[in-house]
BAVEXZA-126426 format. One record per residue: residue in one letter; y negated, z negated, x of N, C-alpha, C in turn. Coordinates in steps of 0.1 Angstrom, whole numbers, plus 5000, padded with zeros to 4 digits. Layout:
BEGIN
AYZXYZXYZX...
end
This chain:
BEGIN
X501250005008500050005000498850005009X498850135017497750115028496350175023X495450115019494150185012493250265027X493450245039493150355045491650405040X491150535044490250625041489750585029X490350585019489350565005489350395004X489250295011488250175009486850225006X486950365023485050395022484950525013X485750625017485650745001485850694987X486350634981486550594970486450434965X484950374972485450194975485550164956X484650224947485250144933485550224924X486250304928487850344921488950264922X489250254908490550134905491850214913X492150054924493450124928494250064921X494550014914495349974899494849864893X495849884879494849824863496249754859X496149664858497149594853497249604836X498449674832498549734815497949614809X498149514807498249464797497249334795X496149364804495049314808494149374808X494349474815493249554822493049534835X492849434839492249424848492049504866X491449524871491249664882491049584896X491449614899491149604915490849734923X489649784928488849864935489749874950X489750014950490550014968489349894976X487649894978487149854983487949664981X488049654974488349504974490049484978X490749574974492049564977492249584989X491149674999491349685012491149495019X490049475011489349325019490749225018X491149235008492549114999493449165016X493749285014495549315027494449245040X492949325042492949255060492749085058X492549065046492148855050493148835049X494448835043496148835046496748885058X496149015059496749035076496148925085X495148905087494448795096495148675097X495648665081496848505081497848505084X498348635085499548675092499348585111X498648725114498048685128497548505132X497048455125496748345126497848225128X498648285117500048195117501148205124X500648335135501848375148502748505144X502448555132503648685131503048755139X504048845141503548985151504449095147X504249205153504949265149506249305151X507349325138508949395134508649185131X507849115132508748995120508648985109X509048915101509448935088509248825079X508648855065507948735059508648805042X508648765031509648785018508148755009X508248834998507848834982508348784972X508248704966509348654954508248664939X507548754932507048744921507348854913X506648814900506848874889505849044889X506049134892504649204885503049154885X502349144893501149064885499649144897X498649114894497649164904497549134920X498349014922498449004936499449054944X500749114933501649204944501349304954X500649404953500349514964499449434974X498549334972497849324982499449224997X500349164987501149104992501849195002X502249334993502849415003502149485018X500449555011500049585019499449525031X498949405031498949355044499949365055X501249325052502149375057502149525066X501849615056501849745060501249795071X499949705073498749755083499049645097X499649555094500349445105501849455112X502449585109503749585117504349495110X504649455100505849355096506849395085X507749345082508949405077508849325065X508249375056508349265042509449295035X509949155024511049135020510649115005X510749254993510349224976511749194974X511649044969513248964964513049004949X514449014941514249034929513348904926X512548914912511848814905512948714896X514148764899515048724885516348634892X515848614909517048544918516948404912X518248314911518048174913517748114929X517848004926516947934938518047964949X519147944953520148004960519848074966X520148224957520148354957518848394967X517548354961516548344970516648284988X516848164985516948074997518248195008X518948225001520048285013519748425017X518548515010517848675015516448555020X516148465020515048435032515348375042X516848355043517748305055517748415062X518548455054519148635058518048725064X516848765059515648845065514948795076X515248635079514548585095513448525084X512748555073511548535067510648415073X509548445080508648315085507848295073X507448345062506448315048507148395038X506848325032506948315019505848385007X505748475000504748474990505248494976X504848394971505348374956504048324948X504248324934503348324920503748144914X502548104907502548024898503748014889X504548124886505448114872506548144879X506948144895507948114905507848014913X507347904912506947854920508047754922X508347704909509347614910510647674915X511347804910512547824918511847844933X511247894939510647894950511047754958X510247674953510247564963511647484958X512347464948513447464952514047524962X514147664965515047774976514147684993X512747674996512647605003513147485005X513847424999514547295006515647345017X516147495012517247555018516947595035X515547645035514947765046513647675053X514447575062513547525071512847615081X513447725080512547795088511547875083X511347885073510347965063508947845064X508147905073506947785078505847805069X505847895063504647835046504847955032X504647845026504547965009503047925008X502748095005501648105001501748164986X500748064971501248074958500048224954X500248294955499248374957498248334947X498548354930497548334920497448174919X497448054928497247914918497047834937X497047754934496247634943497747584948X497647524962498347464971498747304967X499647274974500247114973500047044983X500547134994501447065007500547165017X501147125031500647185036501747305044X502847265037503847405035503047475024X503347475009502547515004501447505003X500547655001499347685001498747794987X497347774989497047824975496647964986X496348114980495748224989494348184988X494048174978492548194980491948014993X492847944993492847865005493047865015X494147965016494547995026494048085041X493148195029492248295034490848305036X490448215031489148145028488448185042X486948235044486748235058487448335065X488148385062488948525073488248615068X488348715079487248835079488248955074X486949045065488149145054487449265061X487649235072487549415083489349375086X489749515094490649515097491449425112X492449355114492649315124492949395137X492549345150492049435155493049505166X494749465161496049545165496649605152X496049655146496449715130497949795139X499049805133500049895134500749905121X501649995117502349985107503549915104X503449865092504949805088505649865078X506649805069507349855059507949745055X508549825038509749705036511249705045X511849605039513149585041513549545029X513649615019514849535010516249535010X516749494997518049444998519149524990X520549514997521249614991522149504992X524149574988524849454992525849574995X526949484994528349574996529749534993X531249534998531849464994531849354985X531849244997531549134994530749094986X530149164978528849094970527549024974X527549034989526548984996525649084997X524149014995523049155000522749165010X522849285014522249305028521249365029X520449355040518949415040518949515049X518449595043518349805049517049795059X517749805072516549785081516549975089X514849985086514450135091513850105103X513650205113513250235131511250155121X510550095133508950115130508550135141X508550295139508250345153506350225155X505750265170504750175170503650315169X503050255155501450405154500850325145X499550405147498850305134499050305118X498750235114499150225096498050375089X497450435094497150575087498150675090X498750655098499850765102501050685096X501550815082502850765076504050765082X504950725075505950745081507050875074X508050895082508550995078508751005064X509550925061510150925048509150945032X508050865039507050905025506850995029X506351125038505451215043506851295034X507851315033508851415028508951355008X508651215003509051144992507551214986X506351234993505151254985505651384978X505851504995506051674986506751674980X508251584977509451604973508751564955X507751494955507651424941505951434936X505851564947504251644941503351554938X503051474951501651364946500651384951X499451374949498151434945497051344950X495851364958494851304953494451314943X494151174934493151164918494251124913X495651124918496751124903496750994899X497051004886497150854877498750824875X499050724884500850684883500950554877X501850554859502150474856503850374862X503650284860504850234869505350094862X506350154852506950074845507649964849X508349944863509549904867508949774874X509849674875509549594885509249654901X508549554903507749664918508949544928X509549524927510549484938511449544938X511649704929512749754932512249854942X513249944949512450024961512050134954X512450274945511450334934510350334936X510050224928508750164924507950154936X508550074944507950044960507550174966X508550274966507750394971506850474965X506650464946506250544942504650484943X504550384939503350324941502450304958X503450294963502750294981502250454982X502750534978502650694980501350744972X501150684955499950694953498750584959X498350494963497550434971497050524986X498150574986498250644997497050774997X497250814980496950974981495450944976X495350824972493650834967493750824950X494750754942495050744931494950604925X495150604913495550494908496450464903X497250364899498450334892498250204885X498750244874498750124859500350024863X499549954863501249824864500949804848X502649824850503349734836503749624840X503349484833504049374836505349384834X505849444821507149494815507149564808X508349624808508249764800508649734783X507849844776507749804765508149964759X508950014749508450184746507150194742X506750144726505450214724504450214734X504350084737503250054746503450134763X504550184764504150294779503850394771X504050494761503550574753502050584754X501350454748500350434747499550454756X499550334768499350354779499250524787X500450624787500150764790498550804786X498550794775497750834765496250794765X496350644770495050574775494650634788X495050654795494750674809495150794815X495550864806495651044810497151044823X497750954823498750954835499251074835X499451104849499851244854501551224863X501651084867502851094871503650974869X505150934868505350844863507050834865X507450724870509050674872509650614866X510750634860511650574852513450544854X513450434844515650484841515750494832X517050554832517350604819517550524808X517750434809517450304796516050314793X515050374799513650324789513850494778X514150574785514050674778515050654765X516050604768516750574756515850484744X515550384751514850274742513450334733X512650464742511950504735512150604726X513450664729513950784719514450664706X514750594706514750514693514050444685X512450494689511450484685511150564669X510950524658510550584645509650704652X510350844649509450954652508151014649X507550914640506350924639505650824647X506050684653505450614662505650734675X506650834679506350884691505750984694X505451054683504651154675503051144677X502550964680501650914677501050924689X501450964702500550944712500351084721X499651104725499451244734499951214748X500851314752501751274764501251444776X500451484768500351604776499551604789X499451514793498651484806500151464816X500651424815502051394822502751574824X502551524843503051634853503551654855X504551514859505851514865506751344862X507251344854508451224851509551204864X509651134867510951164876511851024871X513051064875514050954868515450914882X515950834879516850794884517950664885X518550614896519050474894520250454884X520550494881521350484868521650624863X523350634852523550724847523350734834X522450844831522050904821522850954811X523350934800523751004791523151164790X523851274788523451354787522551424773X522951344760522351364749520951294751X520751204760519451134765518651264767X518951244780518351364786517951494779X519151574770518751624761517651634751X517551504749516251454735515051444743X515251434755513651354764513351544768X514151594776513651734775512951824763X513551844750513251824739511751764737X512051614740510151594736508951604750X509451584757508751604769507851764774X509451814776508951974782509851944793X509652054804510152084817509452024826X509151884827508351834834509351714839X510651644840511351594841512551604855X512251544863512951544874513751444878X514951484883516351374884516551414898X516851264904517251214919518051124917X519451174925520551044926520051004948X520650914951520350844961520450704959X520150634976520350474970518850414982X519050274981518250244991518350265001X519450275009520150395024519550435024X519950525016519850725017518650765014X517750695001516550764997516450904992X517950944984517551044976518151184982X519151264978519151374988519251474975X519551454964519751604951518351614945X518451704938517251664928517851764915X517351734903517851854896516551824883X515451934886514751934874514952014858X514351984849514951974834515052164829X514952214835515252324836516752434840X516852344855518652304857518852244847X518652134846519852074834520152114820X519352234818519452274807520352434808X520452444822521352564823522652534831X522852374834523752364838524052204834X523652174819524452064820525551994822X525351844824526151724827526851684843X525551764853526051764865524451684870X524251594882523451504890522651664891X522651744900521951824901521951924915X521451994918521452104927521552004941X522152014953522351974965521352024975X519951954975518452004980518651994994X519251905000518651875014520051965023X521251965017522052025026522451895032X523751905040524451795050524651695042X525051715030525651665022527351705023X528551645024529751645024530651565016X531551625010532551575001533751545008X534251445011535251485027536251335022X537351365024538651265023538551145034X540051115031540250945036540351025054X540251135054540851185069539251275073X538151205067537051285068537151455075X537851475063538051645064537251685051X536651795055535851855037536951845026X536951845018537651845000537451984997X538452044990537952154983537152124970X536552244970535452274955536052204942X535252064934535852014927536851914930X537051894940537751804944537351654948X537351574939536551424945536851364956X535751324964536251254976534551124984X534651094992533950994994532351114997X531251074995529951114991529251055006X529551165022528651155030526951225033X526351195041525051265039524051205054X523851325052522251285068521451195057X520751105063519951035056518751105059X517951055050516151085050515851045065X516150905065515750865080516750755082X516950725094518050625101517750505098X518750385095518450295084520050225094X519850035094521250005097520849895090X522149825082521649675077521849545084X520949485081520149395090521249255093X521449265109522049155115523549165114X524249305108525349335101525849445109X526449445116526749575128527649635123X528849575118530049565113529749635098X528949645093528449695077528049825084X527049805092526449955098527050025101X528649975108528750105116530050115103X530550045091531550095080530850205076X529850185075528950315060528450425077X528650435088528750545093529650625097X529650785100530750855102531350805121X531850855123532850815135531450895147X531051005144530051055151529050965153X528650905141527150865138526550915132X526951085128525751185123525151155112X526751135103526251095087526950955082X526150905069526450795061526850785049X527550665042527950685031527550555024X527150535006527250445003528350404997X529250454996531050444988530750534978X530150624977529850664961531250814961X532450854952532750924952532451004939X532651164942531851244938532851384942X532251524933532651644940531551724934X531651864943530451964941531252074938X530852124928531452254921530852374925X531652464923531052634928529852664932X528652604922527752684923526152534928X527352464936526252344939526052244939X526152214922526152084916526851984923X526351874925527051764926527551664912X528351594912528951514900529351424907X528851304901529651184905530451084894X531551084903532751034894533350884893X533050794902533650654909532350614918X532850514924531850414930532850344940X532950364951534050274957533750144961X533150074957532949914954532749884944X532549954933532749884919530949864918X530349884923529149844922528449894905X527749764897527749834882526049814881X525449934871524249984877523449914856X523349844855522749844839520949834842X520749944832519249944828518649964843X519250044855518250044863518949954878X519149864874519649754879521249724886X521049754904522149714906523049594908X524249574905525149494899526049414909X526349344919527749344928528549264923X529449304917530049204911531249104917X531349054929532148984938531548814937X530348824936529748714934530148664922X530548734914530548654899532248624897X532648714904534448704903533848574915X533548564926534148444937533748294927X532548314916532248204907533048174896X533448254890534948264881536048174883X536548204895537348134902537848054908X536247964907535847824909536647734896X536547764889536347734873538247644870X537547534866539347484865540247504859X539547604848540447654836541047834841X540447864852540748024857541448014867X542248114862543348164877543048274883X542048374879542248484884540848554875X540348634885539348744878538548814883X538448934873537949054879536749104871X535649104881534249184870533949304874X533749404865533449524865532149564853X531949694855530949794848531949844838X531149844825532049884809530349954802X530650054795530150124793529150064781X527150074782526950024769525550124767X525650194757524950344752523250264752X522650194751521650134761521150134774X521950034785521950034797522650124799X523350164801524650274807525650174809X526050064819526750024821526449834815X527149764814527049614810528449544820X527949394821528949324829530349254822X531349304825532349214818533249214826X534249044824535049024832536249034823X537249024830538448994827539448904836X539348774830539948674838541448604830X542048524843543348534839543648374837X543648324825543448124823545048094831X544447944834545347874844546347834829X547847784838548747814829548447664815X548747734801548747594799546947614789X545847714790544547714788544647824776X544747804767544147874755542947964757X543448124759542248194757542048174745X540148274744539948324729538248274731X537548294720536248284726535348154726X536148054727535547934726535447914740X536447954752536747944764536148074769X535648164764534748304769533348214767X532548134758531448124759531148014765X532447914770532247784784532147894801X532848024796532948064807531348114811X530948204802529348244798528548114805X528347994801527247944801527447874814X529047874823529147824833528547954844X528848074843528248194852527048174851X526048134839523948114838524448034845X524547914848523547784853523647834870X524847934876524548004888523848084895X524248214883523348354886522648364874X521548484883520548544876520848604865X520248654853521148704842521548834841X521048924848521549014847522949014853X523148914864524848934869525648814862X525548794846526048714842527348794830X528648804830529048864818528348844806X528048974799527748994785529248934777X530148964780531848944774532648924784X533648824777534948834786536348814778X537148924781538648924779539448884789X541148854784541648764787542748844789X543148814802544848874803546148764807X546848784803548448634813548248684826X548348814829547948784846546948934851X546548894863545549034869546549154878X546549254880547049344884547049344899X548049304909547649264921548449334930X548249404942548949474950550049354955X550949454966551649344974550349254988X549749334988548549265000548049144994X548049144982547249044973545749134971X545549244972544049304969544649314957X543249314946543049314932543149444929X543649504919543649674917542749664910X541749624909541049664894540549814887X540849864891540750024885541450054874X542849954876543749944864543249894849X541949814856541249754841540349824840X539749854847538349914842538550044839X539550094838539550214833540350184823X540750094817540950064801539950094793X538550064795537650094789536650214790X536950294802536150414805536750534800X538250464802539350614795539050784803X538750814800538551024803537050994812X536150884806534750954814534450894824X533451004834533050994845531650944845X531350874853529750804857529150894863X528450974857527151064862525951034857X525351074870523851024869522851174865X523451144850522451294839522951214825
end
């Protein structure tokens, strides 16, 4: 979120409006907010490639949280807003994190996870006033620092979080080469052309800004001289509206909002002018194709699909014009060095599924994890994988069919479900269990387990909703089962590894997970 050049070309043009307020912050002032932050950086010993975490909701003080970062060489860490106090405490273990920045309406799981991370040497509450002298209020904290730039400006970035197996996250660490924060980096410099962004453009941004999407879509307009509308949360009518209020020109989504707004009374959708909007781009999740269908339909040919992950950063694209001549495929194979290739990394023939390798955008290893880095690389090094299996047919298309970690994607939102099986089977009434992605015409996918009661335990759902409310009081809710069924036993190799493909495809039956 580097304001750069337009602090002085554009000092009070809104570099974003917060939807549901209004409220604007001027690049001139957003520039002053990142350098009195960078200075506190500097002041409090970071330098740069260290690493300091985000923990909030959506609100006016996030970009200035990220961008300081950006212009100081440091590797910021956006934690979901939705972690428990654990969950938090072990990605600010995990990231090295020397600070902390978190919000008034996080504060409390926050400083809970601080009892965990003695080495995390201050939270700073960005919107609200200090306690301690670990905790700090910003506007105390900054008080008196000078809002010019500090005077070793270099570039930083994120590091967010991904996981794997294990259900642990790991953090996707990129090269920062040493240049100054006006000179981008590769990856946006190729994500701007790839996603036609403009000086002047108006980008709405529905998603939580701790997802990486959002992270890039919004650092890219800041970048170009634009503004972007935060959504605190997404709502249908009201992003409708919003288009409409503010003439937006460009805008990111999943396929759950589109769903949610196609079930909007057609005269509420009827009701707003959307003809300002350039370019939609979508992703993250698999799209139904009758979705897609209806949003083409109301939209126009202005709709663009990217499959990719936080790794990879995107390598297909297939705009609504493909998908209309070649539905129910992810889309055309843009970048090349893309490979369909077996357990014996030999190519697959045409149609043939097999593990989903690829040059990345740019070189990426996860952090502190050598053993993770060098699983998801080829034996050369050339290319990487995220497990995702998949095949490309005749004329290009890619389709993806499996996930080789089971990884489950609802509303946007990725899933690992190892964490919630290793909490399952804590439980004194469980012998056994397995969580997977099940299909729900909303999200795309929903969490459900299938566990196996100790001998002697009455399934049935009085023991499904002790199971329920024992997974909340652990995890966050999205990785909590929506349902759980009950079997006498789990399906188990001779190794003792879980088959679970045997269950979860009880409920997927014939279909494939594609991202259209």
């Amino acid at each position: 979120m580097y304001t750069g050049k337009h602090a002085q070309l554009r000092p009070l043009q809104p570099a974003f409006i917060m939807a549901s307020t209004g409220e604007a912050v001027t690049y001139r002032e957003l520039d002053a907010r990142t350098n009195r932050l960078a200075h506190l950086f500097r002041s409090r010993g970071l330098q740069r490639l260290d690493h300091y975490s985000i923990f909030m909701e959506n609100n006016s003080r996030y970009l200035e949280a990220c961008g300081a970062g950006e212009r100081s060489g440091l590797y910021y860490t956006c934690v979901n807003s939705y972690l428990t106090a654990s969950e938090l405490a072990y990605i600010l273990t995990n990231s090295q994190s020397r600070i902390l920045i978190t919000s008034k309406a996080k504060l409390d799981v926050a400083r809970e996870a601080l009892k965990e991370c003695p080495k995390v040497e201050l939270c700073i509450v960005a919107d609200g006033d200090g306690e301690s002298d670990r905790i700090v209020g910003f506007e105390q904290a900054t008080s008196g620092l000078p809002k010019t730039p500090i005077s070793d400006e270099c570039i930083g970035t994120a590091m967010l979080y991904s996981s794997g197996t294990t259900g642990r996250p790991k953090g996707i660490l990129r090269p920062l080469p040493e240049q100054p924060p006006v000179q981008n980096l590769p990856i946006f410099d190729f994500l701007h052309k790839l996603w036609h962004y403009r000086e002047g453009m108006i980008y709405l941004s529905p998603a939580p800004l701790y997802h990486s999407a959002p992270q890039a879509a919004v650092n890219l307009t800041i970048r170009a001289g634009g503004t972007v509308i935060i959504m605190e949360s997404f709502d249908p009518e009201k992003y409708l509206e919003l288009v409409q209020r503010w003439g937006v020109t460009h805008t990111q989504l999943v396929p759950t909002m589109f769903s949610r707004m196609l079930k909007l009374p057609e005269d509420v959708r009827k009701r707003y002018d959307l003809s300002s909007l350039d370019i939609a781009i979508h992703a993250a999740a698999p799209c139904p194709a009758a979705v897609k269908d209806d949003i083409i339909r109301w939209w126009g040919p202005i709709i663009h699909e990217y499959y990719g992950a936080t790794e990879g950063l995107g390598f297909t694209a297939c705009n609504s014009e493909e998908w209309l001549a070649h539905r129910g495929t992810v889309g055309r194979v843009l970048l090349g060095d893309l490979h369909i290739l077996d357990e014996n990394m030999q190519p697959c023939p045409v149609s043939t599924p097999g593990t989903v390798w690829f040059k990345t955008a740019t070189p990426f290893e996860y952090f502190n994890d050598p053993g993770k880095t060098q699983e998801a690389r080829s034996p050369d090094g050339s290319m990487s994988t995220v497990g995702d299996v998949g095949y490309v047919d005749d004329d290009g298309f890619l389709y993806l069919t499996d996930r080789a970690t089971f990884m489950i994607i609802s509303g946007g939102v990725n899933i690992y479900p190892q964490e919630c099986e290793n909490l399952l089977i804590t439980h004194p009434k469980i012998a056994d269990a397995a969580v997977f992605g099940v299909p729900n015409p909303d999200l795309g996918e929903e969490v459900k387990a299938v566990v196996q009661p100790m001998p002697g335990v009455s399934p049935g759902q009085e023991l499904a909703d002790e199971l329920i409310a024992f997974c909340s009081r652990s995890l966050s809710r999205q990785k909590v089962p929506r349902s759980i069924d009950f079997e006498a036993e789990l399906p188990r190799l001779p190794t003792g590894k879980l088959y679970k493909r045997l269950l979860r495809d009880r409920y997927w039956g014939n279909k494939t997970s594609r991202i259209v």
